[in-house]
PASENU-94963 format. One record per residue (C-alpha): residue in three letters; residue number from 1; x, y, z. Coordinates in steps of 0.2 Angstrom, whole numbers. Each point is the difference from the previous one (the first is absolute). Layout:
N
{atom 'ALA' NUM {X Y Z}},
...
// end
This chain:
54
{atom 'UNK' 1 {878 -359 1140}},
{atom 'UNK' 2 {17 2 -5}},
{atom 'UNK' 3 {5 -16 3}},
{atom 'UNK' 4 {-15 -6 -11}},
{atom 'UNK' 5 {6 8 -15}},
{atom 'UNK' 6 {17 -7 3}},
{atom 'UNK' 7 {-8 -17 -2}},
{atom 'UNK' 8 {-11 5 -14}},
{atom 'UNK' 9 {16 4 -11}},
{atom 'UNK' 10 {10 -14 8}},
{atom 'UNK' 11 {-13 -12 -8}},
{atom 'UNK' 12 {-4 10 -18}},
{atom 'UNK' 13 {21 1 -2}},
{atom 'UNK' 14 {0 -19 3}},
{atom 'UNK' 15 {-15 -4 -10}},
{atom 'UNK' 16 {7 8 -14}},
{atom 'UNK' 17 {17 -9 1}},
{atom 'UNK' 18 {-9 -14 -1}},
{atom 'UNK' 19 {-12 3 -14}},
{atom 'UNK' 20 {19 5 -11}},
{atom 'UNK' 21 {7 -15 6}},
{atom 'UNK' 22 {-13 -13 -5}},
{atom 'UNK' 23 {-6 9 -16}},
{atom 'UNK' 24 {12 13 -6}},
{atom 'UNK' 25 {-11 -1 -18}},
{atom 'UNK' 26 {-15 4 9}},
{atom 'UNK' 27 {9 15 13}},
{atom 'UNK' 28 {5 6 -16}},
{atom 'UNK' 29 {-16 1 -8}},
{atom 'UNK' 30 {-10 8 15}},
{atom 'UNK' 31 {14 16 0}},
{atom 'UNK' 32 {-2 1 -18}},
{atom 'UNK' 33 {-20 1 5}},
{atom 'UNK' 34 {6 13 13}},
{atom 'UNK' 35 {10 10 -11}},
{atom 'UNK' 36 {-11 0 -13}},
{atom 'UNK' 37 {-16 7 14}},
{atom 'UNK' 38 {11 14 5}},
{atom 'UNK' 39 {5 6 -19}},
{atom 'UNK' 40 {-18 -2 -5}},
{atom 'UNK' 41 {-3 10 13}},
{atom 'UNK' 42 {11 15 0}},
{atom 'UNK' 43 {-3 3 -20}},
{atom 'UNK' 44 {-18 1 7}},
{atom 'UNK' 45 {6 13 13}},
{atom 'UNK' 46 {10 8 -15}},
{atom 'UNK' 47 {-14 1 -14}},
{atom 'UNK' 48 {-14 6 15}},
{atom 'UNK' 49 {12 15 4}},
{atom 'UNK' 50 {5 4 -18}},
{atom 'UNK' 51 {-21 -1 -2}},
{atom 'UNK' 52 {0 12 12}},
{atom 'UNK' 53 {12 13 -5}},
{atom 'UNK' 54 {-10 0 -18}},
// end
């Protein structure tokens, strides 16, 4: 099992070398979308807690 999950992250790590390399515009994009996911989602976190100390 181990071994498998060696390989799994072998082949995303170079998957994603690749995908900067051929298309750095686009790599770009897609951790702008990624960033952009995880701040919408923590001010959701943020306004739900402060909701609930109201």
């Amino acid at each position: 099992m181990a071994q498998a999950k060696k390989i799994a992250l072998y082949v995303v790590v170079v998957f994603v070398l690749y995908t900067i390399i051929t298309s750095p515009a686009r790599a770009a994009d897609l951790v702008q979308v990624g960033f952009e996911g995880v701040s919408s989602a923590a001010q959701g976190v943020g306004d739900f807690m402060s909701e609930l100390v109201k």
